[in-house]
Phi, psi and omega in degrees: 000151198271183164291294192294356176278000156261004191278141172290122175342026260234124169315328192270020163256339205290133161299352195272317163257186205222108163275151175228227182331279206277055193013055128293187156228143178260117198254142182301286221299302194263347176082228226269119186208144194276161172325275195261051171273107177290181205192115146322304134329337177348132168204121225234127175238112164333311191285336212242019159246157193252070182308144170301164188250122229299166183282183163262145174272165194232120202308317202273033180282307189257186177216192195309306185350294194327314187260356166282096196290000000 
């Protein structure tokens, strides 16, 4: 199943708008609308979501062995 069929309708993923500072959005179709505002017009652009940030390792989890061929 793909991703975006679960992403919420949400502007501040939409191609359509431009988000700015103070996390509003500037929408073509609708003007001036906050970050989580749904929409109709919806069209979900990829490039504009922020994937999380992977965890950190944690060195003593491994040991030299580990890294060694």
């Amino acid at each position: 199943m793909r991703y975006w069929n679960k992403q919420p309708r949400s502007c501040l993923y939409c191609a359509r708008g431009t988000q700015l500072e103070d996390g509003t959005v500037l929408c073509v179709k609708k003007g001036l609308r906050q970050g989580d505002d749904p929409c109709r017009r919806f069209r979900y652009d990829p490039l504009k979501r922020i994937p999380p940030k992977p965890k950190a390792l944690d060195p003593d989890r491994y040991g030299e062995e580990d890294f060694s061929l």
